[in-house]
Structures are given as C-alpha cells and as structure tokens.
N, C-alpha and C positions, 0 to 999 in steps of 0.2 A: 740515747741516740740509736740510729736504727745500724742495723751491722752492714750494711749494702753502704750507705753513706759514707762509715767509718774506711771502709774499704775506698772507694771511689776516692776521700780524699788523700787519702792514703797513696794513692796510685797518683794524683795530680799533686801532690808537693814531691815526692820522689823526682817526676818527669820534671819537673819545672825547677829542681835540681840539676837533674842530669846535664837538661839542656840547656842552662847556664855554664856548666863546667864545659861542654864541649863548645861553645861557641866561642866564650873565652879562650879556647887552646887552638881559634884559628886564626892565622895572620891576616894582616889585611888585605894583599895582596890579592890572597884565595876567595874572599869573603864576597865578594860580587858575584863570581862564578859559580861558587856555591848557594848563592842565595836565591842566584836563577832556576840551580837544581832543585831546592826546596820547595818551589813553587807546585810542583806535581804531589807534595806530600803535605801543603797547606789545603790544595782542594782535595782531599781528601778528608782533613781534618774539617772540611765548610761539610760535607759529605755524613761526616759522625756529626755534626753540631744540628744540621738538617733532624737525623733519623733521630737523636736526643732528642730537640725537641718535639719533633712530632707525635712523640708516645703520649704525650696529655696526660700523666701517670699524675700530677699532682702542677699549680703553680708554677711555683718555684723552679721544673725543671724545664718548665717554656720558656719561661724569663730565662732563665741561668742559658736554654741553648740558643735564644735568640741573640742574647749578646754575645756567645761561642761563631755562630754564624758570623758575626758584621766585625768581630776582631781577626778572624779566617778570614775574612775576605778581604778587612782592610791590608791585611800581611801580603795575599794573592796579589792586589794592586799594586802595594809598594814594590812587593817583588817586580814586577812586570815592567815597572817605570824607572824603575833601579837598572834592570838588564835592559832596557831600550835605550837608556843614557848611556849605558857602557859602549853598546851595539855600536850608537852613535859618533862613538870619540873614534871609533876603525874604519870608517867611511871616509871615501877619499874627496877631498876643496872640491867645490866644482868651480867655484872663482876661479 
C-alpha cells in the first residue's frame, strides 16, 4: 500500500475515534447547543471534501470526496434544522 494512504487512514480512524469519545462525554442537555456550534467546523469539513475531491489525483479520491461532500452537508442541514427547532421551542404563542 502506498504510505500517503497508510497515513491518511491512519489520521481518519484515530479522528473517528476521538470524536466518538468526545461526543459520548457530552450531556444532553449541552448537545443541541453545541451542535449549532459545530455547524461552522462541518462547512469547513464540505470545504476539505470540495478541495479533496477536486485534485482528480486518481478515482477513488473523487468518489471517496464526493461522498465526504454530501455527508458534510447532510450534517450542515441536520444541524441547521436541529438549532431552528430549538430556536423555535423559545419563541413566544402568538395564539
């Protein structure tokens, strides 16, 4: 295998470690609020999945960022609609 690979996955199970332990260790309470926050650091991540794919270095690495793209972005949405339902629930009857 090539050593750039080895490395890259190397870097994505570690993360996808990390951020399993930290998300785990937030209560629920915070988890809305914080999820609104993360929304600035998911486009970002549509952002790298963008510049990934568009290197056309081989296949595999358009596939692998177009699908990086549209799971960014479905998190960006979710967030969005997540924190507009919260927004929602503080808004005062008009009834």
């Amino acid at each position: 295998m090539n050593e750039t690979l080895i490395a890259a996955l190397f870097v994505f199970v570690l993360a996808s470690f990390t951020g399993f332990e930290v998300i785990n260790k937030v209560p629920p309470t915070l988890h809305t609020p914080l999820m609104s926050g993360s929304n600035a650091i998911s486009g970002i991540a549509v952002l790298g999945a963008i510049v990934a794919s568009g290197a056309r270095e081989t296949n595999l690495s358009v596939i692998l960022g177009l699908i990086a793209v549209i799971l960014a972005m479905v998190n960006v949405v979710g967030g969005f609609l997540v924190t507009d339902r919260m927004l929602q629930m503080f808004k005062k009857k008009t009834s």
